[in-house]
C-alpha positions as CSV (number, residue, x, y, z in Angstrom):
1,X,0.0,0.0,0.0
2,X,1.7,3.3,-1.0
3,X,1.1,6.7,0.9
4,X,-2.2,8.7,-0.5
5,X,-2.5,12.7,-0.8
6,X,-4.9,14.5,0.7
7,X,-3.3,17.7,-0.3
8,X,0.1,19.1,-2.1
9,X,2.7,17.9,0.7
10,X,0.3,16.4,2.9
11,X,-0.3,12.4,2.5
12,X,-2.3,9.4,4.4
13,X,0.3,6.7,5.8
14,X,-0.7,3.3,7.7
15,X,-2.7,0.6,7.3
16,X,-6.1,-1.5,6.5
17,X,-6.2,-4.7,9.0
18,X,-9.1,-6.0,7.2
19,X,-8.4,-9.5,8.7
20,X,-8.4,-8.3,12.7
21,X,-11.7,-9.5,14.9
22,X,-11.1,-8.3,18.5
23,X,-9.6,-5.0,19.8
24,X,-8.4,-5.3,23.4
25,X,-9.2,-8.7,23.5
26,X,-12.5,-7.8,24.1
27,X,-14.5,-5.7,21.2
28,X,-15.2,-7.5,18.5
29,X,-14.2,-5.9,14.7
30,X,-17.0,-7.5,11.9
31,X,-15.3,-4.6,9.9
32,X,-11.6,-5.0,10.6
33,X,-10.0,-1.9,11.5
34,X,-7.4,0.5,10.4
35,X,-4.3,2.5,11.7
36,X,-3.5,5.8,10.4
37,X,-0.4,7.6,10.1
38,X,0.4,10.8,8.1
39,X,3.0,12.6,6.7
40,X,3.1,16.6,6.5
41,X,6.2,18.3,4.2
42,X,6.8,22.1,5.0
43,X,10.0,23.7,3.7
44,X,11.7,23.4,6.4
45,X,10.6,20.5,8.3
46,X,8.8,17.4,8.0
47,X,6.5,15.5,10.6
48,X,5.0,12.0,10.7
49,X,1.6,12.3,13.0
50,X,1.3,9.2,14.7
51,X,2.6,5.6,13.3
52,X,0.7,1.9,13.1
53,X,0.4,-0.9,15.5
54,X,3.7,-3.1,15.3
55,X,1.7,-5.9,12.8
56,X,1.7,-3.4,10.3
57,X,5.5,-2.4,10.7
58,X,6.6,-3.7,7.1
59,X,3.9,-1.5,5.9
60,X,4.8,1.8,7.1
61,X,8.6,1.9,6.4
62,X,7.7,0.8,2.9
63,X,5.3,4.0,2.6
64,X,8.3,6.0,4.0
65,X,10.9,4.9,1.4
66,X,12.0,8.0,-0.4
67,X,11.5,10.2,2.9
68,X,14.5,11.6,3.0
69,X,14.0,13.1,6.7
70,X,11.6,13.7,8.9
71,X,12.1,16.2,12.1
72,X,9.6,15.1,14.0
73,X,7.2,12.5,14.7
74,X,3.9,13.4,16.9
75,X,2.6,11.4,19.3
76,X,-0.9,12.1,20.0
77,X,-1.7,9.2,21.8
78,X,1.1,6.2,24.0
79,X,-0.8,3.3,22.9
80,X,0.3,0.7,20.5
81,X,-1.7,0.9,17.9
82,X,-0.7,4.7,17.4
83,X,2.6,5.1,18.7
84,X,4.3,1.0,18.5
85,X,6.4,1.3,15.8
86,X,7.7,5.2,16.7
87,X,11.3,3.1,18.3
88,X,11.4,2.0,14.3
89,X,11.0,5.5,12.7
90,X,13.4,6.7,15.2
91,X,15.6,4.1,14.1
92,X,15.3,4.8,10.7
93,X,15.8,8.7,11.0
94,X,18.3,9.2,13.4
95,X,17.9,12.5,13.5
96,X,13.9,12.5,14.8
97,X,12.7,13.8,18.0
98,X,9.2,12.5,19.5
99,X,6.2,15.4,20.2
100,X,4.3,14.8,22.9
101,X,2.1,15.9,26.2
102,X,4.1,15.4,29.5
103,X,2.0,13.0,30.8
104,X,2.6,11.1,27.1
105,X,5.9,11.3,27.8
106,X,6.2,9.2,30.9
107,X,3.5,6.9,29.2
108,X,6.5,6.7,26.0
109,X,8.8,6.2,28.2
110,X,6.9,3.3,29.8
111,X,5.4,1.9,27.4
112,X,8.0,1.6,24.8
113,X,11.2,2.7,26.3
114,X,11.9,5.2,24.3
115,X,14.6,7.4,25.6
116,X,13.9,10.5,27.4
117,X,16.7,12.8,25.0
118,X,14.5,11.7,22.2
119,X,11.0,13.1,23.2
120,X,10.1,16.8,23.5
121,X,6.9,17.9,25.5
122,X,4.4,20.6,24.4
123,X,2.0,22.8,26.2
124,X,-1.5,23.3,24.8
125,X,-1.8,25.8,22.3
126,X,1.6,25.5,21.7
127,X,2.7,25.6,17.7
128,X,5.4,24.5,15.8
129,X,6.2,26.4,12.6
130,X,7.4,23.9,9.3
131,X,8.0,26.3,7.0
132,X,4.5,27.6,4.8
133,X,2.7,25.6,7.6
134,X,2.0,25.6,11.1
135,X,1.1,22.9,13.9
136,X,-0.8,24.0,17.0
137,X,-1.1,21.0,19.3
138,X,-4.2,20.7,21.5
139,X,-4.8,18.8,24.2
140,X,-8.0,16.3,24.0
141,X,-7.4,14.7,27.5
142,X,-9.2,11.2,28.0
143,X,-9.8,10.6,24.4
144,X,-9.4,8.1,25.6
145,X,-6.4,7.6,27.8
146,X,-5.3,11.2,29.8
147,X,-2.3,12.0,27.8
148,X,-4.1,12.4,24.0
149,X,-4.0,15.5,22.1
150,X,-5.0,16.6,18.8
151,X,-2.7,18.5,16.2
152,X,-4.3,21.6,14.0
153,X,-2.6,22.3,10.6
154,X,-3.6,25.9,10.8
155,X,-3.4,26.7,6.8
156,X,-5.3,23.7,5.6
157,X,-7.5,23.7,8.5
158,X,-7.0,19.8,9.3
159,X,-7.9,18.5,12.1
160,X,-5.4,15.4,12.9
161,X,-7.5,13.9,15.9
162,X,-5.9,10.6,16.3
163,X,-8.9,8.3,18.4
164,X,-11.1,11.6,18.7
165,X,-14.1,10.7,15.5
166,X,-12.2,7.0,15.0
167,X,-13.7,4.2,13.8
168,X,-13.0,0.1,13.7
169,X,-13.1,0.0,9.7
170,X,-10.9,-1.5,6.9
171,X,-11.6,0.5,3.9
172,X,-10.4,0.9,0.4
173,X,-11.9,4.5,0.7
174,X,-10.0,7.9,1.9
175,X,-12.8,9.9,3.0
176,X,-16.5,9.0,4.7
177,X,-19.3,8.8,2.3
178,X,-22.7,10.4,3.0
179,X,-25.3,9.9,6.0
180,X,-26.0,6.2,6.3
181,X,-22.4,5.5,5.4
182,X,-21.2,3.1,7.5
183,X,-17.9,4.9,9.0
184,X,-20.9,6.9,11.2
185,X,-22.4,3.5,12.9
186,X,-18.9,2.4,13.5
187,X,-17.9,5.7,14.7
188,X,-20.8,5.0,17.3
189,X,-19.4,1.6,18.5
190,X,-16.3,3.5,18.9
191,X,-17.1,6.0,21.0
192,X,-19.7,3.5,23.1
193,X,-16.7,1.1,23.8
194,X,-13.8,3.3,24.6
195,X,-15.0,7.4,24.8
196,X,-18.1,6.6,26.7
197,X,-17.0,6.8,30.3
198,X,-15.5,9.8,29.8
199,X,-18.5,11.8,28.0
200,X,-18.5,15.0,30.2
201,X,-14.6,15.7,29.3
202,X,-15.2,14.8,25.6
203,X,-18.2,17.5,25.9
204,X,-15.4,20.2,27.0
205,X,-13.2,19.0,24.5
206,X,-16.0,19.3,21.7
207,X,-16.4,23.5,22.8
208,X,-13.0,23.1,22.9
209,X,-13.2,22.9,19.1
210,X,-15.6,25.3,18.3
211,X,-12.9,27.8,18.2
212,X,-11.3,25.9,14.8
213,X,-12.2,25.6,11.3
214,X,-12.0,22.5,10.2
215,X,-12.4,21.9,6.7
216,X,-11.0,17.7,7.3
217,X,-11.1,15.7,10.1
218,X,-8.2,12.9,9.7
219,X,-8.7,10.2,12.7
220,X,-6.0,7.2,13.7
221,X,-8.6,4.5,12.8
222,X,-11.1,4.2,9.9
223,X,-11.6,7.1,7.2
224,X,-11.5,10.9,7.1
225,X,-14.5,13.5,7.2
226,X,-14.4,16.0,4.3
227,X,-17.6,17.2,5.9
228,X,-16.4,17.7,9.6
229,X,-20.4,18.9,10.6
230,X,-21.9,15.0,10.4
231,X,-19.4,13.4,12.7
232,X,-19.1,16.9,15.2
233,X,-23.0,16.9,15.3
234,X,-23.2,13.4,16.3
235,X,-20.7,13.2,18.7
236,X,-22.7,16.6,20.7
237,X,-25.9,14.2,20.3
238,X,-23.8,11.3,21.9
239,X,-22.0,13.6,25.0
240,X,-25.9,15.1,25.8
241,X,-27.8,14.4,28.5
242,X,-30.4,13.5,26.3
243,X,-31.7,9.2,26.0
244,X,-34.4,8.1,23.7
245,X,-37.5,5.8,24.1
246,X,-35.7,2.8,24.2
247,X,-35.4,0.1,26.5
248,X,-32.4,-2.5,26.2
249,X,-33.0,-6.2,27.3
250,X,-30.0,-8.6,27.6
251,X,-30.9,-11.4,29.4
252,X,-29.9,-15.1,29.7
253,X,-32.8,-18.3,30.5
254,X,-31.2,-21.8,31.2
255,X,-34.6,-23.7,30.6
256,X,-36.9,-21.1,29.3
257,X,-38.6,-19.1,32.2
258,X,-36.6,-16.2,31.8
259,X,-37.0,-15.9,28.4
260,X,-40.9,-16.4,28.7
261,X,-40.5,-13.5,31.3
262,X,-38.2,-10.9,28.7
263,X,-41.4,-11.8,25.5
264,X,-43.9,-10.6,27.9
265,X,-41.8,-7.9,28.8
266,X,-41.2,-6.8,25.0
267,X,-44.7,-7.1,24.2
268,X,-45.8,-5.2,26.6
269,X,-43.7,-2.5,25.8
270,X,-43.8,-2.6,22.6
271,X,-47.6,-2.2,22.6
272,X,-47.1,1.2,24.3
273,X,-44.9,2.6,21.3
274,X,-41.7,1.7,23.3
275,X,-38.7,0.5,21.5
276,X,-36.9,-2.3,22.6
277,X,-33.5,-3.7,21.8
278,X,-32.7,-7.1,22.9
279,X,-29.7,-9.3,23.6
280,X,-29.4,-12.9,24.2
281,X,-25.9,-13.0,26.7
282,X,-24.8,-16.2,25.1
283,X,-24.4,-15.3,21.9
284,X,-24.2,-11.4,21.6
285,X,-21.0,-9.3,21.8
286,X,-20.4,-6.7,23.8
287,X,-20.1,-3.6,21.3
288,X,-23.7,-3.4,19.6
289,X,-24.9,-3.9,23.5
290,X,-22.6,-0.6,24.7
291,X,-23.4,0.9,21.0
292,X,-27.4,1.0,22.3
293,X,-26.3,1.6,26.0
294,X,-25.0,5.1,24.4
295,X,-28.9,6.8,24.2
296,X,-31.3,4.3,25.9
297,X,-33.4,4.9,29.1
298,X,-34.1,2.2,30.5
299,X,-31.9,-1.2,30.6
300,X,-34.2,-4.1,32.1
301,X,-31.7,-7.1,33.3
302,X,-33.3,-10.8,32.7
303,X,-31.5,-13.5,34.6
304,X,-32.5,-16.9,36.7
305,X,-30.9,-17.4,39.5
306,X,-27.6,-19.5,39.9
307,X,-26.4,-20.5,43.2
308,X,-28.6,-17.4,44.4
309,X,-26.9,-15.4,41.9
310,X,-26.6,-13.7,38.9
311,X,-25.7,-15.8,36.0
312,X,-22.0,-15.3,35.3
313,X,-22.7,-13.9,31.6
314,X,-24.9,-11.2,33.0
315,X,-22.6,-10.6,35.9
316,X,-19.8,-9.8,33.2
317,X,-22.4,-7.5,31.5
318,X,-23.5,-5.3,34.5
319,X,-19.4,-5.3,34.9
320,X,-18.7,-3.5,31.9
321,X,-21.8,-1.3,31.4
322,X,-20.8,0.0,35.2
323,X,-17.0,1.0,33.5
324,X,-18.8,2.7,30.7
325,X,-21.1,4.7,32.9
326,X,-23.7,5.3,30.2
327,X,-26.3,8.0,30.8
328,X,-29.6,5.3,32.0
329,X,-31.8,6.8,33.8
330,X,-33.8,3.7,34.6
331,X,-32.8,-0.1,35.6
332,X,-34.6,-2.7,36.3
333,X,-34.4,-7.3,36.8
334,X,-36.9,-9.7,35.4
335,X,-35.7,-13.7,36.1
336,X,-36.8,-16.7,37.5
337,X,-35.5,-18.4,40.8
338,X,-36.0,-22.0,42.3
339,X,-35.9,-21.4,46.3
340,X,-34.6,-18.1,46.9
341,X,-33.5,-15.1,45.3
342,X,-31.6,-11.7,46.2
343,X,-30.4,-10.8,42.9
344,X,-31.9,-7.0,43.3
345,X,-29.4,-6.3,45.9
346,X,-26.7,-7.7,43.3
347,X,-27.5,-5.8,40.5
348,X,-27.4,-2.6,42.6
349,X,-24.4,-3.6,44.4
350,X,-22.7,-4.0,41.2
351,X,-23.3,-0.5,39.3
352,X,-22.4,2.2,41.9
353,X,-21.6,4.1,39.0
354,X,-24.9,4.5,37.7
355,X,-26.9,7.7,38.7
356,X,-29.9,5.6,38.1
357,X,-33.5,5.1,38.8
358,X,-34.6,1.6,40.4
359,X,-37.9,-0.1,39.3
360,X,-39.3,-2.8,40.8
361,X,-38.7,-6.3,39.7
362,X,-40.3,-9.0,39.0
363,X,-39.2,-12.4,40.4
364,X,-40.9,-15.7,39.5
365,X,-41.0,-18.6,41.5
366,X,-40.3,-21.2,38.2
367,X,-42.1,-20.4,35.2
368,X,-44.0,-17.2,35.3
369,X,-48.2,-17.4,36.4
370,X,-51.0,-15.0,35.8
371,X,-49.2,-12.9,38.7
372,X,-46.3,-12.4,37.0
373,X,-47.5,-11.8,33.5
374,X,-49.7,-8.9,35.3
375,X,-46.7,-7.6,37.1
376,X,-44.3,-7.8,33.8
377,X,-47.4,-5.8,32.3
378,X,-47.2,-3.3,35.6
379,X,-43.8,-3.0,34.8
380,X,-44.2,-2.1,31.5
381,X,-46.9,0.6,32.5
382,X,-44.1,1.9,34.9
383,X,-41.6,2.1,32.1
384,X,-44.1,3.7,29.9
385,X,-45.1,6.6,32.4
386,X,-41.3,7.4,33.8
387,X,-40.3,7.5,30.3
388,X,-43.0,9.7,29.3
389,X,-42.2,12.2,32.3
390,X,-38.5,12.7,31.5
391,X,-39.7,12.8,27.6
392,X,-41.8,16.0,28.6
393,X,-38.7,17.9,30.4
């Protein structure tokens, strides 16, 4: 794969991993995924932003053959998949200092031993002149990790945002296509499963921006936004306060109660003009459930009880959608039990994170009897009216 121009002097580097299926050993990737580096010439100086993961080595050095130097590299962000090959391109170009924040530094330092003579910090708002262009660095802390910034190429009016507007894609393509393109749902999964938790920073970093103009938008994964408006308007929609008339429902049944108990349930809400989004545990992946956890109000837990708990699958579940702290404003349990059953006190004990409501729930003894058909139907009602009262604000 050779290096592409977006402009005169100005070129995409990295990588397609079209083959790759899980990111952190936990997200799954039906799309593959893609690590962007890229090259900016000025007349005096030259600057790599960012490099690939380390699988994708072979690839970049190729795309740099005919470089003659480059001055610096940025850093905008310690992990590997952005900054694991940087030791390399130091290699290569002896002469190469490392950009960073301080706090990238140490992280540099740490995570890749590079040596401290070889890394220079910047301050926000600091800029770097190239000769006919100018860098100003900003700093996009918890983007996800504390140390990420940004980098501004004031002339062109680029925005070189590293994770900030990524997405887990493999694509042929340069730039994003129009609305319904699928860069914009996968953007979404990528902000659920890693930008999430820290939603109220990324808001302050999102005014932060406002002061720019941004004609591009060139991310470290998936493609670039020649229209900068789609993806900014999105992520303000995504950082709100504001949830939509959706419930989720992930749930696990060993022998068919539970599941009995979550159709009920989805009727029932359903017949009051209330979406619902469902999951069976044992075979769903945790992305498309944090990629609805992003605007829903209400997530209703089914589960029987094992050992008088939680099944482990929906133990695991309530684990991570605690870390993302997704803005829910309602949670409720539906499940079945044979002798005894304090699974409510579970479920709260396990998401002190969550600034949300509790509804009752609705325990069966076994499979579910006319009582408990009339209180999933109760719960539903109680659903229905909450939702409509927080609707109307």
């Amino acid at each position: 794969m050779r290096k592409r121009k977006i402009r005169e002097g100005i070129y995409f580097l990295g990588a397609p991993d079209w083959e790759r299926r899980l990111f952190d050993s936990l997200i799954p990737l039906p799309y593959g995924t893609s690590y962007n580096a890229y090259l900016i010439e000025g007349r005096e100086k030259t600057v790599l932003l960012d490099t690939v993961d380390p699988s994708k080595r072979e690839i970049l050095l190729a795309q740099l053959e005919g470089v003659e130097r480059i001055d610096y590299i940025v850093s905008h962000h310690a992990e590997q998949d952005h900054s694991g090959c940087i030791p390399d391109v130091l290699d290569l170009y002896r002469g190469s200092r490392v950009i960073t924040t301080p706090a990238g530094r140490t992280m540099l330092m740490d995570l890749l031993r590079i040596p401290a003579d070889r890394i220079q910090t910047v301050t926000d708002g600091e800029t770097l002149p190239l000769g006919g262009r100018t860098l100003e660095f900003i700093y996009t802390p918890w983007v996800h990790w504390p140390e990420t910034m940004s980098t501004y190429l004031k002339e062109e009016r680029i925005l070189f945002s590293c994770d900030f507007f990524g997405s887990h894609l493999a694509t042929s393509r340069l730039y994003a296509g129009e609305e319904g393109d699928l860069a914009y749902r996968e953007a979404k999964v990528y902000y659920a499963t890693i930008m999430m938790p820290y939603h109220r920073t990324i808001a302050k970093n999102l005014e932060k921006l406002k002061g720019y103009e941004i004609e591009v938008i060139a991310p470290s994964h998936g493609p670039l936004y020649e229209t900068p408006s789609e993806i900014l308007e999105r992520y303000r929609e995504w950082v709100s306060g504001r949830t939509k008339d959706t419930v989720l429902l992930p749930y696990v049944s060993m022998h068919g109660s539970t599941k009995l108990m979550v159709e009920y349930l989805t009727a029932f809400l359903a017949e009051r003009g209330i979406e619902v989004r469902r999951y069976d545990l044992t075979v769903s992946d945790p992305g498309s459930i944090a990629t609805d956890l992003v605007d829903a109000k209400t997530m209703v837990i089914g589960s029987p009880v094992i050992l008088g708990g939680l099944h482990p699958h929906v133990a695991g579940l309530l684990y991570i959608v605690n870390l993302l702290r997704p803005k829910l404003e309602f949670l409720s349990f539906v499940g079945s039990y044979g002798w005894a059953s304090r699974v409510m006190e579970q479920v709260r004990g396990m998401v002190p994170n969550l600034k949300v409501e509790f509804l009752e729930p609705v325990l069966s003894k076994g499979l579910p009897g006319e009582k408990e058909i009339e209180d999933l139907k109760g719960l539903a009602e109680r659903i229905h009216e909450r939702h409509k009262q927080t609707l109307e604000v």
